[in-house]
C-alpha positions in Angstrom: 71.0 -30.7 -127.0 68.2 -30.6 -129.6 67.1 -26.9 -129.6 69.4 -23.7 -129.7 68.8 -23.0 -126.0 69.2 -25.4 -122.8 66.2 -26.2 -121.3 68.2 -26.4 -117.8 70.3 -23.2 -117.2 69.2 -21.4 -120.8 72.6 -21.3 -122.0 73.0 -21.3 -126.3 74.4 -24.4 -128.4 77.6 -22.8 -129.1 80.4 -24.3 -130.8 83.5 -25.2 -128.8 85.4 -23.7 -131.2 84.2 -20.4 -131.7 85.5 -18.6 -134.8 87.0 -15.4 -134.6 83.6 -13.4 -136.5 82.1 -15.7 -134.0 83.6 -14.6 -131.0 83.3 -10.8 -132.2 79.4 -11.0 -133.3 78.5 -13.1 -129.8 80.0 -9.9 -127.5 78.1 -7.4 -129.5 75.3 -9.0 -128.9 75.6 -9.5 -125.1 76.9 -5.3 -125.1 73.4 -4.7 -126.8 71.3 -7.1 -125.2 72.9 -5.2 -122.0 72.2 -1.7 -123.5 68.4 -3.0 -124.4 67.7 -3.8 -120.6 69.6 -0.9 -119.5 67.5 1.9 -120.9 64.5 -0.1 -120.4 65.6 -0.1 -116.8 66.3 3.9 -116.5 63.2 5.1 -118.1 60.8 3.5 -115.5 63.6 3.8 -112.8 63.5 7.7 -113.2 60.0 8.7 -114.1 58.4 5.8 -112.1 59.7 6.4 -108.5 59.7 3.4 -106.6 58.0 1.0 -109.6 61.4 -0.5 -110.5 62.0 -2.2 -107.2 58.9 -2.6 -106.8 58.7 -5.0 -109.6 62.0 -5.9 -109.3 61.0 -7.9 -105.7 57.4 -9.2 -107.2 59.8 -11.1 -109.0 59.0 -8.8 -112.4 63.4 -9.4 -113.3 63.6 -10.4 -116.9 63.5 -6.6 -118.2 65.7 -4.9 -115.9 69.5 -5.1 -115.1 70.6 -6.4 -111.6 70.7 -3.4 -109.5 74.4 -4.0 -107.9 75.5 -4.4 -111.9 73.6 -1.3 -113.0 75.3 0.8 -109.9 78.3 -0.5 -110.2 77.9 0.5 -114.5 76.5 3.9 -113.3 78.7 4.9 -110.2 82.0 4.3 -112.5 80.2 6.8 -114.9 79.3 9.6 -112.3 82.8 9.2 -110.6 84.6 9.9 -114.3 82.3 12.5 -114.9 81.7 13.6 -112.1 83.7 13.5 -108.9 86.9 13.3 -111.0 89.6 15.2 -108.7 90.7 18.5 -110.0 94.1 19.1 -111.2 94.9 22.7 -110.9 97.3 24.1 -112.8 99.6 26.6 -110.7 101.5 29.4 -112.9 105.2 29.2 -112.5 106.6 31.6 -109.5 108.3 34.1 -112.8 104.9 34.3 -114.2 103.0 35.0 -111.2 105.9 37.8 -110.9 104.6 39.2 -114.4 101.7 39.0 -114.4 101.9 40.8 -110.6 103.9 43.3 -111.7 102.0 43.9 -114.8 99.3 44.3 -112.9 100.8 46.8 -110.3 102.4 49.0 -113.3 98.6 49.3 -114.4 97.4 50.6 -111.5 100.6 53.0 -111.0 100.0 54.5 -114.5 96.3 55.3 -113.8 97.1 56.9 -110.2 99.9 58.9 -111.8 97.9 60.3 -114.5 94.8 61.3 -112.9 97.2 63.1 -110.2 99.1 64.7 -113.1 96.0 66.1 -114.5 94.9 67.6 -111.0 98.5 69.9 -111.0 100.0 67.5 -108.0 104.2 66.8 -108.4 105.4 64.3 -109.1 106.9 63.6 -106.0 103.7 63.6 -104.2 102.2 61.2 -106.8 104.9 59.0 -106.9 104.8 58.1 -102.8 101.0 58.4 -103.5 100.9 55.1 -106.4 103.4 53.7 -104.2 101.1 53.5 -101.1 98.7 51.6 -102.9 101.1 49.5 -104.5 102.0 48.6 -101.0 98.3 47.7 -99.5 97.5 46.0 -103.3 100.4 44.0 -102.5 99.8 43.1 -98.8 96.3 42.3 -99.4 96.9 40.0 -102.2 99.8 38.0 -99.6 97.4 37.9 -96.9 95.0 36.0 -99.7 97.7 33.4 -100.7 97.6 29.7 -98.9 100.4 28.6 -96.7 102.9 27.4 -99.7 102.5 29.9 -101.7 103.1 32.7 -99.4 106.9 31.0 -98.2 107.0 30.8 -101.7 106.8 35.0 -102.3 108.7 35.2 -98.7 111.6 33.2 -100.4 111.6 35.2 -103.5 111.1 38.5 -101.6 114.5 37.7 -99.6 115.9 36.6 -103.0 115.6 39.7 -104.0 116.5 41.4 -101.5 119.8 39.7 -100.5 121.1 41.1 -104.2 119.1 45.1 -103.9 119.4 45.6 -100.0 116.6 47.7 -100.5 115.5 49.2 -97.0 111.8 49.7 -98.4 112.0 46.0 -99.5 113.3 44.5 -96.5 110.7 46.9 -94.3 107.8 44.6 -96.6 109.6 41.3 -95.9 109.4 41.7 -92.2 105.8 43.1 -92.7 104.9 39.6 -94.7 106.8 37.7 -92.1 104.8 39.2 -89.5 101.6 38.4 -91.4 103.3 34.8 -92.4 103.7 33.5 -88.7 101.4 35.3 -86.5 97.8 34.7 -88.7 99.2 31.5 -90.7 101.0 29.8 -88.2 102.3 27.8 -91.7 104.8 25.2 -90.4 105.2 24.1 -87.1 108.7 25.9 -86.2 107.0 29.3 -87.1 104.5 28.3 -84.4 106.6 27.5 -81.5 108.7 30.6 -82.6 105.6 32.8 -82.0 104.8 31.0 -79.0 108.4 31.8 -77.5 107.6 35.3 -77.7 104.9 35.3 -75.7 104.2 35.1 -71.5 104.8 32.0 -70.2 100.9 32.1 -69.2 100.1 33.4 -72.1 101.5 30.2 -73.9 99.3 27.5 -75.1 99.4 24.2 -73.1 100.9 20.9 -74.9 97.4 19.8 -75.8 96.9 22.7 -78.0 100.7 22.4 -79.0 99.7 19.4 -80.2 96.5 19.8 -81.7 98.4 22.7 -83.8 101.0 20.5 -85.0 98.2 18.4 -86.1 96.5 21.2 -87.6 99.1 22.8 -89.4 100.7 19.1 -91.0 96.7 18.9 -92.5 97.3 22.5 -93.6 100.9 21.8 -95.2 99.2 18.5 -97.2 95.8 19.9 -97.9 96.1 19.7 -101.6 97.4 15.6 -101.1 94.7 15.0 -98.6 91.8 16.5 -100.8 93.0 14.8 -104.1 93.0 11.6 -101.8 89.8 12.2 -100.5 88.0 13.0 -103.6 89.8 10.2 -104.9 88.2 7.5 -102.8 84.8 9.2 -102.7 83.4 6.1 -104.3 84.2 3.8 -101.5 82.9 6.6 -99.1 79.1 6.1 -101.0 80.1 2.6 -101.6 80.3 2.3 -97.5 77.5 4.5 -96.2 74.6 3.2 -98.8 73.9 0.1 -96.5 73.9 2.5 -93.6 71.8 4.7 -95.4 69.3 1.6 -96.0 69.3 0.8 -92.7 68.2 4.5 -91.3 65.5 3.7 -94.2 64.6 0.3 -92.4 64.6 2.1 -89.2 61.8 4.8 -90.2 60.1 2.5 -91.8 60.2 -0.5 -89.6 56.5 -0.7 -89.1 56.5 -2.3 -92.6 57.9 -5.4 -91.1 60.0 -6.3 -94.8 63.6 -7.5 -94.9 66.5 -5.8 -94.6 67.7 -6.3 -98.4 64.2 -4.9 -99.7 65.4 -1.8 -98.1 69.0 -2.2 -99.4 67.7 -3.0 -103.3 65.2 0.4 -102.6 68.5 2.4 -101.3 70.6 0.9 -104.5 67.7 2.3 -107.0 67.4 5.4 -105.3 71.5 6.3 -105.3 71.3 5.5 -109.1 68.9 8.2 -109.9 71.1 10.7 -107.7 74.1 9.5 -110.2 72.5 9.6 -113.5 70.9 13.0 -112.8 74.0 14.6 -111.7 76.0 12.8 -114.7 73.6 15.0 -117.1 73.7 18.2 -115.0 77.0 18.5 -112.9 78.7 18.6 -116.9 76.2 21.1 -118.2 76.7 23.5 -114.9 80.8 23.0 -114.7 81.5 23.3 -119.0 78.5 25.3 -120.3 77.1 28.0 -118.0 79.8 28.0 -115.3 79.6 26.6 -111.6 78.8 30.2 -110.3 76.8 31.4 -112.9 72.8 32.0 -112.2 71.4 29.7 -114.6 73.7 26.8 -112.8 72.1 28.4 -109.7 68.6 27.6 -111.1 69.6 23.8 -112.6 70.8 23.6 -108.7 67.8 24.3 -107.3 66.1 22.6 -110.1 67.7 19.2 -109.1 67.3 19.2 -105.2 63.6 19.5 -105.9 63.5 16.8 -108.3 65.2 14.7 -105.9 63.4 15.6 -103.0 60.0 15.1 -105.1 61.6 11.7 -106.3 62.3 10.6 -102.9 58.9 11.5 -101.2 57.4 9.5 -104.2 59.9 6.6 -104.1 58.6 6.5 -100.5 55.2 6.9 -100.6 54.7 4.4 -103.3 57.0 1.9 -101.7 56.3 2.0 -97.9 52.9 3.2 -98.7 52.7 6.1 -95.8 50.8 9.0 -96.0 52.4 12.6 -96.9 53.3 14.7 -93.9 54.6 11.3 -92.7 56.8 10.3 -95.0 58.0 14.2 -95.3 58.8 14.0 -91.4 60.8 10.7 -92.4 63.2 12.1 -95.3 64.0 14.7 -92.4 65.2 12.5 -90.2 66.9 10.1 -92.9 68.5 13.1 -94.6 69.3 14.1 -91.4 71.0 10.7 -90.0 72.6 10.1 -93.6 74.8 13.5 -93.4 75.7 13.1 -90.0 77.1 9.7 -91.0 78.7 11.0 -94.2 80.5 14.0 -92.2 81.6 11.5 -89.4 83.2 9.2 -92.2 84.6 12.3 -94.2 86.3 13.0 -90.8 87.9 9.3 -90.1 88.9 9.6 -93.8 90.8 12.8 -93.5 92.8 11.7 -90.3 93.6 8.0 -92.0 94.9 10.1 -95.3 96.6 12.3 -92.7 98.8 9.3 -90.6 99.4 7.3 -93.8 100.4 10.9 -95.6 102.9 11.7 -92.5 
């Protein structure tokens, strides 16, 4: 070749035998020849809705990055940051017992000395602290998950097998009560209740077995969720040709191919990651999920999206405004039926490979 670049394919002269400074300065320069295009493609791509493909399909391709390349960059991004699952970490059962008891010691020592200080015995005021010890305690087993409730059954009986305390075993069978007849946490506990009852009253094996079912997605709900969020990529991955194809179906009038739509759908999801990669952090680390100014960057965000869209839209498909609003209805509507309806096959394929 006679110049530095191919005049075929556009590929540099290199040398075969690249050094090692060569080797090193060549892949910076691809990483920021990638970064160049990259921001040049998210500037327009989020304050020009709709421009990007636009250009992209007029054949306007040199400044911006393939669009499966930049989602595939950006989804890896939003799923670390994120839809990352959530590791929780559980107190051992000995310091739930502390800080339990701690807790029930407080509330004792404030009952008995305001009902010192109103001239009551102590008699009365001990059977009075110990009645709300009682409902403090029963509310707070009623509010535990399946797991951990056996968990505090099985400690309770611990207990109990060394005090034989009459008081204590009167709250075990209170908690078991509460355990099998509201819970109905494993199977055996289930059929045990259902023995009890009228044959008439029983359910029918149908509902046996939709129980069993029930109660198995109970037992592994933490397993099955951490699965689940776990393969939420695939889950967009999966429904964003669907979701371009609900676009193609509102907009069919417009007579354009199937892959304009998909290239449209690709920009659009991007702009959904990004802007959740710079909120979801600032909401979850800074003000709190629950706290009202992530209420307001909440709101803040479905209106930017939903302005975004109806732009993207307009500008696109060129359709006038209560038109294209009617149309994000439906597609919004279509798209979270179909993401509900996949969530579902999802949650019984984790279940059967899980069991």
């Amino acid at each position: 070749m006679e110049k530095h670049y191919c005049s075929n394919c556009g590929q540099p002269n290199l040398e075969l035998k690249e050094s090692f400074w060569g080797f090193i300065s060549h892949s910076i320069a691809h990483y920021f020849h990638f970064d160049n295009k990259f921001f040049q493609t998210l500037s327009p791509l989020l304050t020009k809705p709709g421009q990007v493909t636009l250009d992209y399909l007029a054949g306007k391709r040199a400044r911006y990055i393939n669009p499966v390349s930049m989602y595939i960059f950006v989804s890896i991004v939003y799923f670390l940051v994120v839809y990352s699952p959530k590791h929780v970490e559980k107190d051992t059962d000995d310091d739930h017992i502390k800080i339990e008891n701690k807790k029930d010691q407080n509330v004792t020592d404030s009952v008995n000395k305001a009902l010192k200080l109103t001239g009551i015995s102590k008699d009365i005021a001990n059977k009075a602290t110990k009645s709300i010890n009682k409902a403090i305690q029963k509310k707070e087993f009623i509010d535990l998950g399946f797991a951990d409730q056996e968990k505090e059954l099985n400690r309770l009986n611990a207990e109990n097998a060394k005090l034989k305390s009459d008081s204590l075993t009167d709250m075990i069978d209170e908690f078991n009560d509460i355990h099998i007849e509201r819970n109905d946490s494993t199977y055996a506990a289930y059929l045990s209740r259902q023995k009890k009852l009228p044959l008439s009253d029983q359910d029918s094996w149908y509902k046996k077995w939709k129980k069993k079912r029930a109660i198995s997605i109970g037992e592994k709900s933490e397993v099955i969720q951490e699965t689940l969020e776990h393969n939420r990529p695939k889950q967009y991955f999966l429904l964003m040709p669907l979701l371009a194809w609900f676009i193609m179906l509102n907009f069919r009038k417009n007579h354009i191919y199937y892959l304009d739509h998909l290239i449209f759908t690709i920009h659009g999801m991007m702009v959904y990651f990004i802007v959740s990669i710079v909120t979801q952090p600032i909401m979850k680390h800074v003000f709190g999920e629950d706290s009202v100014v992530s209420g307001i960057i909440k709101v803040g965000v479905m209106v930017f999206l939903f302005w975004y869209m109806f732009k993207a839209l307009t500008i696109f498909y060129q359709r006038k405004t209560w038109s294209t609003i009617f149309k994000i209805f439906w597609i919004l509507i279509l798209y979270a039926v179909a993401f509900k309806l996949s969530e579902m096959v999802m949650i019984n394929l984790i279940y059967y490979v899980a069991t």
